[in-house]
N, C-alpha and C positions, 0 to 999 in steps of 0.2 A: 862611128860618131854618135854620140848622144842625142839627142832632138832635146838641146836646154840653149839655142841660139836668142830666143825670145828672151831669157834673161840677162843676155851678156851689159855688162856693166852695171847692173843690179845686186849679183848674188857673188859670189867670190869663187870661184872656177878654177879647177886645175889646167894644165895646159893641152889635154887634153879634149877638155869641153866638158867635162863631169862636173856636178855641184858641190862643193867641198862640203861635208858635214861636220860638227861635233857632238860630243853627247849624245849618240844615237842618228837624229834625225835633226836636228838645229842646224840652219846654216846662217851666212855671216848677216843676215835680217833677224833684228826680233820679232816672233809670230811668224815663221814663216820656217815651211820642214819640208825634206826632202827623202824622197823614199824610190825604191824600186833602179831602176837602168837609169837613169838621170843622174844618179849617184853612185853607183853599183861598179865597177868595172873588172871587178873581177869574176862576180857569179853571173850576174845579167839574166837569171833565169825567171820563170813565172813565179814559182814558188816563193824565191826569194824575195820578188819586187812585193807578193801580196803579205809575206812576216815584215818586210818592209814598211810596209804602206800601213800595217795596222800599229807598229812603233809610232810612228807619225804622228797617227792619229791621239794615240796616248799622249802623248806629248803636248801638243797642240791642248789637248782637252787640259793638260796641268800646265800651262803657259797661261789660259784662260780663266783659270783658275786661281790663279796665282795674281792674274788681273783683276781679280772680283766683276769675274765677266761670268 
């Protein structure tokens, strides 16, 4: 089981408990990304959460961007 309970009816969630993504790391909030074993369920490994986590952040920084933030 994932530890994403804290978001439940906030963020749009498989049935599983995982945070559904698109485009990489976007989930069903604008400004808001998901990355690593929160969303992952098939690799759930370290490696993976941290190539994760750095998509994320790309992301986030062109969402921001894109805000004229």
């Amino acid at each position: 089981m994932p530890n994403t309970r804290i978001f439940e009816g906030q963020l749009h969630m498989d049935k599983a408990g995982y945070i559904v993504t698109k485009e990489g790391s976007r989930t069903s909030v604008a400004g808001v990304f998901a990355a690593g074993d929160c969303q992952d369920h098939v690799y759930r490994q370290a490696i993976t959460a941290a190539g994760s986590g750095c998509m994320a952040a790309i992301d986030a920084e062109r969402f921001l961007e894109a805000e004229g933030h």
